[in-house]
C-alpha positions as CSV (number, residue, x, y, z in Angstrom):
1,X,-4.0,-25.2,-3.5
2,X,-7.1,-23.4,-4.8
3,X,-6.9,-20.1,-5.5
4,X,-9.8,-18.0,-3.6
5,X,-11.1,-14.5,-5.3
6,X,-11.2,-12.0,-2.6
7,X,-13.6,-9.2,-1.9
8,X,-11.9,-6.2,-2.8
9,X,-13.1,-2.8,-2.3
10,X,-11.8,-1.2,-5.9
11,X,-13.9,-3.4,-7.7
12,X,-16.7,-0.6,-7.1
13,X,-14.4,1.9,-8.4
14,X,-13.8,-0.1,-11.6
15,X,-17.5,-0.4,-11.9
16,X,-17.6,3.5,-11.9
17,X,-14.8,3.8,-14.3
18,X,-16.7,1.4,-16.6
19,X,-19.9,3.1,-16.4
20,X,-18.4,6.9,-16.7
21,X,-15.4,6.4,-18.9
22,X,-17.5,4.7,-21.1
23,X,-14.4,3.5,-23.6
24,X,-12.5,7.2,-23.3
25,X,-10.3,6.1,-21.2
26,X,-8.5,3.2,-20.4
27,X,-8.5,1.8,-16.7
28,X,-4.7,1.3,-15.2
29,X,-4.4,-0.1,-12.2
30,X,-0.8,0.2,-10.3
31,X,0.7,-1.6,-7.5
32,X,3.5,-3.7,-6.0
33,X,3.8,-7.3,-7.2
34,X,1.5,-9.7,-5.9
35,X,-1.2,-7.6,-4.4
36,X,-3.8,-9.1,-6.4
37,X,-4.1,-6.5,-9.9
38,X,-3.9,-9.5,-12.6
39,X,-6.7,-11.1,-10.4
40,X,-8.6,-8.6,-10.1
41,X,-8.7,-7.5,-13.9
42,X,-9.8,-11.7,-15.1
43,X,-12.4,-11.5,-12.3
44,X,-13.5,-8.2,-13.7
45,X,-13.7,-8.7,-17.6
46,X,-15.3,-12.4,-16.9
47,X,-18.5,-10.7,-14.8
48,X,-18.8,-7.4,-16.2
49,X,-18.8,-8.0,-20.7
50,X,-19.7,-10.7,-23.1
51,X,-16.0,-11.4,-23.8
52,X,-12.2,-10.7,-22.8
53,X,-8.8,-10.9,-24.1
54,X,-5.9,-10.8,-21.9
55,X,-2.2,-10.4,-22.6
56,X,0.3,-11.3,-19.9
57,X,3.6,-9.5,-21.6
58,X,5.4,-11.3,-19.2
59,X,4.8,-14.2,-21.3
60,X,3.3,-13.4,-24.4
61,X,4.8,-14.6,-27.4
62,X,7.5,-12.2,-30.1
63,X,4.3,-12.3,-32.3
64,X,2.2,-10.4,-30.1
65,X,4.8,-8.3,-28.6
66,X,5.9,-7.0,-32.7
67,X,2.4,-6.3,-33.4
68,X,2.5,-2.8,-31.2
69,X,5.2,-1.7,-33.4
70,X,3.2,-0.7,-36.0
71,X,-0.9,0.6,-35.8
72,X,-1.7,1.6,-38.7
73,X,-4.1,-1.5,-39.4
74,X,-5.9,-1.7,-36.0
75,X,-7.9,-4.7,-38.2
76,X,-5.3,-6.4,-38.7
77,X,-3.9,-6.0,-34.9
78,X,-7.2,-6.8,-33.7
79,X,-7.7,-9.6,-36.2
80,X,-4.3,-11.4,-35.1
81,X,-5.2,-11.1,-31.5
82,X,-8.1,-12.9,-31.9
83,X,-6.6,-15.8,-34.0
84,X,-3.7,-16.1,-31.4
85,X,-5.9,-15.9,-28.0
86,X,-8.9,-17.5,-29.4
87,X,-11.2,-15.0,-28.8
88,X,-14.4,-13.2,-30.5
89,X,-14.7,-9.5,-29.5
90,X,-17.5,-8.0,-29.4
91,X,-17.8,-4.5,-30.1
92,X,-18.3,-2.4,-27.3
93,X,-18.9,-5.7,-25.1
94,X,-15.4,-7.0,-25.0
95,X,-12.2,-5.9,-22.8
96,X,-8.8,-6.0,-23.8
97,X,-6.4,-6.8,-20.6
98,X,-2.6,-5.6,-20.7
99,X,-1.0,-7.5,-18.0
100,X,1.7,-6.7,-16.8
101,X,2.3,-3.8,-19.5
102,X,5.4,-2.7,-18.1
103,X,7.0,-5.1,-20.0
104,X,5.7,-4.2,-23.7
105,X,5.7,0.0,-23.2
106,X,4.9,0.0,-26.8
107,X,1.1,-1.9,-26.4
108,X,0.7,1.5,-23.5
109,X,1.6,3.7,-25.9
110,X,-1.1,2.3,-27.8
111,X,-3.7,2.9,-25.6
112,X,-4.2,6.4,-27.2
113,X,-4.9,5.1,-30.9
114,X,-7.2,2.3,-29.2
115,X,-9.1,4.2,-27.1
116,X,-10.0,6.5,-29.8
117,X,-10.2,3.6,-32.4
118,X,-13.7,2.6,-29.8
119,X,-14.5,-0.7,-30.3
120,X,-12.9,-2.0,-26.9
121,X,-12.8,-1.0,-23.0
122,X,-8.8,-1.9,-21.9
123,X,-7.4,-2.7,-18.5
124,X,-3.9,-2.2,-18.0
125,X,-2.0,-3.3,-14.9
126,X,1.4,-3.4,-13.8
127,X,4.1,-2.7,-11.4
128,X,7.2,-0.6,-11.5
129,X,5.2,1.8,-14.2
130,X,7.1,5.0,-13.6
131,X,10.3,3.6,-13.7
132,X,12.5,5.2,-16.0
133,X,13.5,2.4,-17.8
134,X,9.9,1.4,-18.6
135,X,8.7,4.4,-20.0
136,X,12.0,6.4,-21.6
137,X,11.5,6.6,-25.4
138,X,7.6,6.8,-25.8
139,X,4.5,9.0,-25.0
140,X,2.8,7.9,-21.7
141,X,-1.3,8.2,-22.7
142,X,-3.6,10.5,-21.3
143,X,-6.2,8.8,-21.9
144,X,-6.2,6.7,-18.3
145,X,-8.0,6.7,-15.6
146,X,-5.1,5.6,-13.0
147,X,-5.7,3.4,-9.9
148,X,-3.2,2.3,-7.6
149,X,-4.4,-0.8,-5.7
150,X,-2.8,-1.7,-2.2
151,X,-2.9,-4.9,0.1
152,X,-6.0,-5.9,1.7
153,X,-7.4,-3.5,4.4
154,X,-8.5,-4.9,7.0
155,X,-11.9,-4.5,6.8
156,X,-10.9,-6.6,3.0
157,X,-9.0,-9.0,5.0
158,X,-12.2,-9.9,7.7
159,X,-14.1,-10.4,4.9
160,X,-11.4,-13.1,3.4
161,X,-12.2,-14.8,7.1
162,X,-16.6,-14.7,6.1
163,X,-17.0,-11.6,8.5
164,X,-19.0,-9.2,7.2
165,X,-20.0,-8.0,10.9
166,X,-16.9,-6.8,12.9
167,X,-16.4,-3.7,10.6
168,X,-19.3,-1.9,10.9
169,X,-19.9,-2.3,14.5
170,X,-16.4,-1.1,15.3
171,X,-17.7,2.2,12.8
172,X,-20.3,3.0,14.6
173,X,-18.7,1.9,17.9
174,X,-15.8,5.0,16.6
175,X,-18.5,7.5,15.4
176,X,-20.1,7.9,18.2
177,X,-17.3,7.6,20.8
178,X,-18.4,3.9,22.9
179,X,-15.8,1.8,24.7
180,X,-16.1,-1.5,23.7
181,X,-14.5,-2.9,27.1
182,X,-11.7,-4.3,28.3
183,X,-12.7,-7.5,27.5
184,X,-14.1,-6.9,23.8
185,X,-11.0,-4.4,23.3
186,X,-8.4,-7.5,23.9
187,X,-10.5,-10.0,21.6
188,X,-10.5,-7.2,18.9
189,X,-7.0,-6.4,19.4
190,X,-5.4,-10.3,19.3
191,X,-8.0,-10.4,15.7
192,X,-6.1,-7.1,14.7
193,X,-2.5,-8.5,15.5
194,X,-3.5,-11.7,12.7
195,X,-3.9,-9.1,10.9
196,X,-0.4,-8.1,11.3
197,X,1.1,-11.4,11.2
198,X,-0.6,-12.2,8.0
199,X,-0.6,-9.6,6.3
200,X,-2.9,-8.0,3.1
201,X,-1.1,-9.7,0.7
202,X,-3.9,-12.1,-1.2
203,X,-1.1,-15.0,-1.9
204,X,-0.4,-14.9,2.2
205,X,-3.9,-14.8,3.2
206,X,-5.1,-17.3,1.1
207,X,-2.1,-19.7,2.7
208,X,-3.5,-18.8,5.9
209,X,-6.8,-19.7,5.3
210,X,-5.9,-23.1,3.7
211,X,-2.8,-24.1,6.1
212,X,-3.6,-22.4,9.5
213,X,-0.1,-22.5,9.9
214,X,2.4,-19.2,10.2
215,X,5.5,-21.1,9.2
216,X,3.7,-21.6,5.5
217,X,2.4,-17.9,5.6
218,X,6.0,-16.8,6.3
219,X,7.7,-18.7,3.8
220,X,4.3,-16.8,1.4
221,X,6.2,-13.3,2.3
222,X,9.8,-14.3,2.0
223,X,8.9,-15.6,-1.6
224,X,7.1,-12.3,-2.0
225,X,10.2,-10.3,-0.3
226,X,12.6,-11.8,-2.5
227,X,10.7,-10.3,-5.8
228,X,11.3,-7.2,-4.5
229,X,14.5,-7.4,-3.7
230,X,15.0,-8.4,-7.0
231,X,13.2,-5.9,-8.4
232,X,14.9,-3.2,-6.2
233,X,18.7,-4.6,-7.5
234,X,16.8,-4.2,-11.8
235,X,16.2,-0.5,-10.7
236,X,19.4,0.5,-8.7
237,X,22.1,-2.0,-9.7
238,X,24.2,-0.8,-7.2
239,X,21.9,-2.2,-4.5
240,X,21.5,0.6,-2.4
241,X,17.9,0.3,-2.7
242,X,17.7,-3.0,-1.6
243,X,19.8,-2.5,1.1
244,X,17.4,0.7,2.1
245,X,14.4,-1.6,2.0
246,X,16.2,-4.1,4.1
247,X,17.2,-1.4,6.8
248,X,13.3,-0.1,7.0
249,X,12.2,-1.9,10.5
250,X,16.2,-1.2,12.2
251,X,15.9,2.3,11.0
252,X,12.1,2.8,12.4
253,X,13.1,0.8,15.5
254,X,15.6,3.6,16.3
255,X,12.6,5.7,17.0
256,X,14.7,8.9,14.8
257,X,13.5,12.0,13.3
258,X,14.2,10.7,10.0
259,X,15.4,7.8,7.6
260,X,19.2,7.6,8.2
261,X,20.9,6.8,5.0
262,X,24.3,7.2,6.5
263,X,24.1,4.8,9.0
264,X,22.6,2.0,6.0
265,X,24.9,2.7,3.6
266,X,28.8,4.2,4.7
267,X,29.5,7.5,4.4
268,X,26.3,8.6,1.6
269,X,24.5,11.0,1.9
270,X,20.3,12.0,1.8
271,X,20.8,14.1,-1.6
272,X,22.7,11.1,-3.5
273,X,19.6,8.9,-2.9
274,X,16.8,10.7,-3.8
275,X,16.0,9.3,-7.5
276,X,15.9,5.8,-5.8
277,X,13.4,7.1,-3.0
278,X,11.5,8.0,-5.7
279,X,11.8,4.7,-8.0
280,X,11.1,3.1,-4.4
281,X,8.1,5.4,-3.8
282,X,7.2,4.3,-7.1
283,X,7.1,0.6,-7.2
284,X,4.4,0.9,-4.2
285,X,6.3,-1.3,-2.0
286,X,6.9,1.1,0.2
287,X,5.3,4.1,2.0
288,X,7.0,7.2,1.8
289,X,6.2,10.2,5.2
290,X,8.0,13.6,4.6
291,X,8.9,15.8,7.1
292,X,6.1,18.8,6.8
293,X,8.3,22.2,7.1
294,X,5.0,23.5,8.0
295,X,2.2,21.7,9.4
296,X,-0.9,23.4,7.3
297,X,-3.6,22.2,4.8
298,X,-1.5,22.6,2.6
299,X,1.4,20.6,3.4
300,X,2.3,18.8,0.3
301,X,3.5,22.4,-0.2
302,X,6.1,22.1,2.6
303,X,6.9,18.7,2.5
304,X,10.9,18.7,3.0
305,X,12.0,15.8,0.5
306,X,15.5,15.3,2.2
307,X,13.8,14.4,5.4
308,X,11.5,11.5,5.4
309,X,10.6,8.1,7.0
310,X,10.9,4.4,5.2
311,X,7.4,1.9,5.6
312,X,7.1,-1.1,4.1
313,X,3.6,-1.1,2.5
314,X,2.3,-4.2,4.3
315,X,2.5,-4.6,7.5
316,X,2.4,-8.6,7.1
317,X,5.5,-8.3,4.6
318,X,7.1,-5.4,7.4
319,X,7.1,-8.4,9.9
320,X,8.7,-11.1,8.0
321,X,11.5,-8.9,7.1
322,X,12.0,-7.6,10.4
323,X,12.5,-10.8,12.0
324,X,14.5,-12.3,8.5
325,X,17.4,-13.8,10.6
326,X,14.7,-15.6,12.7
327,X,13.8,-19.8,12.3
328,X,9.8,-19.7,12.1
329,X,9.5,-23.3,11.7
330,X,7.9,-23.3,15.2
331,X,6.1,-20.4,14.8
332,X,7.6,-19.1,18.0
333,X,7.9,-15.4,17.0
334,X,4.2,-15.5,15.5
335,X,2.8,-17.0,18.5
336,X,4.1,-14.6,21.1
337,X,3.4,-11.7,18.8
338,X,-0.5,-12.9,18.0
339,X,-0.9,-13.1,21.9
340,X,1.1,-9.9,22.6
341,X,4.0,-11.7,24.4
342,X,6.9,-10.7,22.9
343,X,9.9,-9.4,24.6
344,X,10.2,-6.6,22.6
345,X,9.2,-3.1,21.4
346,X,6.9,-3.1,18.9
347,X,5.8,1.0,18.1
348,X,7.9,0.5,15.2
349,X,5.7,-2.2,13.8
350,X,2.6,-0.4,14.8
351,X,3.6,2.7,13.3
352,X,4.2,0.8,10.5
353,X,0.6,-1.1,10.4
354,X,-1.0,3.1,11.0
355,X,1.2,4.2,8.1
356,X,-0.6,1.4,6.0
357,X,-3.8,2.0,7.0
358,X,-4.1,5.7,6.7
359,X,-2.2,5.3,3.2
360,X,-5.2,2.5,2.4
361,X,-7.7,5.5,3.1
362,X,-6.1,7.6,0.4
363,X,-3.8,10.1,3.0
364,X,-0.3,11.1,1.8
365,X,1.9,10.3,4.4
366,X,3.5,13.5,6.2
367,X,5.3,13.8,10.1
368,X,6.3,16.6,12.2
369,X,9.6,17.1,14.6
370,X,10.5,20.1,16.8
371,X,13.6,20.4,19.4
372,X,12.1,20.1,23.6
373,X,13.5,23.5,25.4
374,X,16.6,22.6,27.3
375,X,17.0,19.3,25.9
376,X,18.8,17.9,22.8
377,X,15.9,15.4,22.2
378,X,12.7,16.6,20.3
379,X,9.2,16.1,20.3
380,X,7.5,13.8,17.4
381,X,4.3,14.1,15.8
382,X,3.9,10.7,14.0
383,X,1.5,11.3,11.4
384,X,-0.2,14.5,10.2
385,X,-3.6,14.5,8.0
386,X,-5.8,17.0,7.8
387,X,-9.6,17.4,7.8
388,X,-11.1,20.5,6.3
389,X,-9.3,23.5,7.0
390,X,-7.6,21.6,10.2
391,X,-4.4,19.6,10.7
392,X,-5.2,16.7,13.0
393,X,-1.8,15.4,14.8
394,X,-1.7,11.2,15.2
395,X,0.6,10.0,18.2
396,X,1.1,6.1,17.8
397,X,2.0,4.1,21.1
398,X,2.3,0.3,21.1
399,X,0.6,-0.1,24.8
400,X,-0.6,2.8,27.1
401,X,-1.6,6.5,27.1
402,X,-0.3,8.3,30.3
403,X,2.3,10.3,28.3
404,X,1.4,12.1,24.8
405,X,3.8,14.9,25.5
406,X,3.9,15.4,21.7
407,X,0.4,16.0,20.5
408,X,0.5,18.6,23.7
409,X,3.4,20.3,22.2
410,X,2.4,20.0,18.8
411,X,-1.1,21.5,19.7
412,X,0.0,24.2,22.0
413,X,2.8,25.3,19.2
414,X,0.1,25.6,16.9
415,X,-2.7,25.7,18.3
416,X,-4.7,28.1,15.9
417,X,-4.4,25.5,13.0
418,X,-5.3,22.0,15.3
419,X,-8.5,19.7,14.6
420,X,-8.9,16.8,16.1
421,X,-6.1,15.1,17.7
422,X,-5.7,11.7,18.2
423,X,-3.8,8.6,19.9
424,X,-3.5,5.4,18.2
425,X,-2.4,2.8,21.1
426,X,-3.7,-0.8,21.6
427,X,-6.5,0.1,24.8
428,X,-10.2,0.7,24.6
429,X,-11.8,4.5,23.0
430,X,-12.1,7.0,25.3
431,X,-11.5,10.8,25.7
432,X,-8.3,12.3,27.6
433,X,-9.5,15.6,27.8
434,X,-9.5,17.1,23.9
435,X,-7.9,13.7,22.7
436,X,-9.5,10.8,21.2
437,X,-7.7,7.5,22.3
438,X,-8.2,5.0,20.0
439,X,-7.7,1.7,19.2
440,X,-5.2,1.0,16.5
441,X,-7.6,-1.0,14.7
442,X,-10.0,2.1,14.6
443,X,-7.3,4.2,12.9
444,X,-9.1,3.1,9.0
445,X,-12.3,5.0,10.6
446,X,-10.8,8.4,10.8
């Protein structure tokens, strides 16, 4: 199967690095395996300088991985590099690629006697960077520019399909508040649930767009789940944080104020867990909401760590490991979820697909829960972001509208501090009263 190059949107940012950094800094890219940063560094160095040399420590030879144990001929280094790769460098025209540098933390140690050494740009990419394991015993640079890459968006993902169209119709559709229709909001939502299905992992789409057929594109994301799982049993032996990541669509289908560790794993506790949230958080496989003790601008002030919600980081991936136990070779679950069909409730895998997309705009994830008077229920603010010096509450439903009881609350409780509020459900835009009813496929527009 050939492997396609996708348009992807921090390719422009790349370019800015290049053209600002100017060989100061180096460029890292982060993100979960298989989400396209290897790709995206070859296609880079071949289109933007004379010459490149990439190093793929997951497979590079003992040679290459003893020559970062000692720089004090970068000549020499440079020199072997060269002879081994067979590759001229060009000074100043050439890029250096660390691939998967998590595996040689010696070579990103280096970074700060290369990039001040000046004959060479370098691109480092990895997953798993912060892990303790991969970084204990030397001196992380700070000479990088960091970027963490995520799955395809789906504006990233219509253009893998040759549309360049949808997208900006539906932004100007959103920015100045005109319902599509019935009609055009139902063949815009059954494009958005592909979406879903498929997923913003490049390896999936691209067996989408070859096969047309969901059974391939599923075994694509069980292949893909499986390196994480493997990855999640190298950072926590003990397995808890595979059996976490496993849990994330039961424990969001429970519709609770919180990640439930307890009812995962017998009788632990949220304290005893909170180094492998944060290895989790860090591998960018998942996407991490906390509990904001007090919804302001300034709520990464407030966020309550012990209190948070579980999201699997694409949607596409979310799916296939929700429905793990199923038999796809018919493609029965995929049909009656691409036509809307399924006998099930699905606000846990839209919440899921809004966590994704507001993470994809650069928000950090934060929620908000209060007890109802006279009740032993409480209300639940999905997602807060904020806008300015406003906090903008965002209810997700999987179907209609009637009832936003939350956002009510939520904006009558504090109503000094509330922007715009929204609803993220699956019907055409339009007003109710002060809140804008979206579209879920809008939610990348606000």
């Amino acid at each position: 199967m050939a492997e396609r190059i996708f348009e992807r949107k921090i390719y422009q940012k790349m370019l800015d690095w290049k053209k600002n950094s100017n060989g100061k800094t180096a460029l890292l890219i982060k993100g979960a395996r298989r989400v396209g940063k290897s790709t995206i560094a070859l296609e880079f160095a071949k289109k933007e300088y004379e010459s490149y040399l990439a190093i793929d420590f997951s497979i590079a030879p003992k040679e290459v991985h003893d020559l970062f144990k000692d720089l004090s001929d970068l000549n020499y280094l440079f020199l072997r590099l060269q002879l081994i790769y067979h590759v001229n460098l060009e000074i100043r025209k050439s890029v250096i690629i660390f691939d998967e540098v998590q595996k040689e933390p010696l070579a990103r140690q280096a970074i700060k006697h290369l990039v001040k050494d000046g004959r060479y740009d370098y691109i480092e990419t990895g997953s798993l960077l912060s892990i303790k394991k991969n970084v204990e015993n030397i001196i992380i640079p700070s000479e990088e520019t960091r970027m963490e890459m995520v799955p395809m968006d789906y504006e990233e993902f219509r253009w893998a399909l040759g549309d360049h169209t949808t997208i900006p119709l539906l932004q100007n559709a959103f920015e100045n508040k005109i319902s599509l229709g019935d009609d055009v909001n139902r063949k815009m939502m059954r494009d958005f649930r592909l979406y879903m299905l498929v997923g913003g992992m490049p390896q999936a789409v691209n067996e989408y767009i070859e096969t047309n057929n969901f059974n391939k594109v599923d075994q694509v994301k069980r292949s893909i789940l499986e390196l994480y799982q493997d990855d999640f049993r190298k950072i926590d032996p003990t397995g808890r944080a595979s059996l976490m990541f496993s849990a994330i669509p039961a424990e969001l289908n429970k519709n609770a104020s919180r990640y439930q560790v307890s009812s995962v794993i017998t009788n632990e506790k949220s304290d005893r867990v909170l180094n492998i949230i944060a290895d989790m958080k860090d591998s960018l496989t998942v996407n991490v909401a906390y509990h904001a003790n007090d919804p302001s601008v300034g709520m990464s002030l407030h966020e309550n760590i012990m209190r948070y919600k579980l999201f699997v980081s694409d949607t596409g991936l979310f799916t296939t490991l929700a429905f793990m136990d199923k038999d796809f070779t018919e493609n029965i679950i995929y049909e009656k979820l691409l036509n809307d069909k399924l006998d099930t409730n699905l606000g846990y895998l839209y919440e899921n697909m809004v966590a994704q997309m507001l993470v994809a705009k650069g928000n950090k994830l934060f929620y908000y829960t209060f007890p109802k008077q006279n009740s032993t229920h409480n209300f639940k603010v999905n997602f807060l972001i904020t806008n300015k010096n406003k906090v903008c509450p965002i209810e997700v439903k999987s179907s209609g509208y009637k009832i936003h009881a939350s956002i009510d609350a939520f904006a009558k409780k504090f109503s000094n501090k509330i922007g715009t509020k929204y609803l993220i459900y699956t019907k055409d835009l339009r007003k109710d009263k002060d809140i804008i009813c979206i579209p879920i496929y809008m939610t990348m527009f606000i």
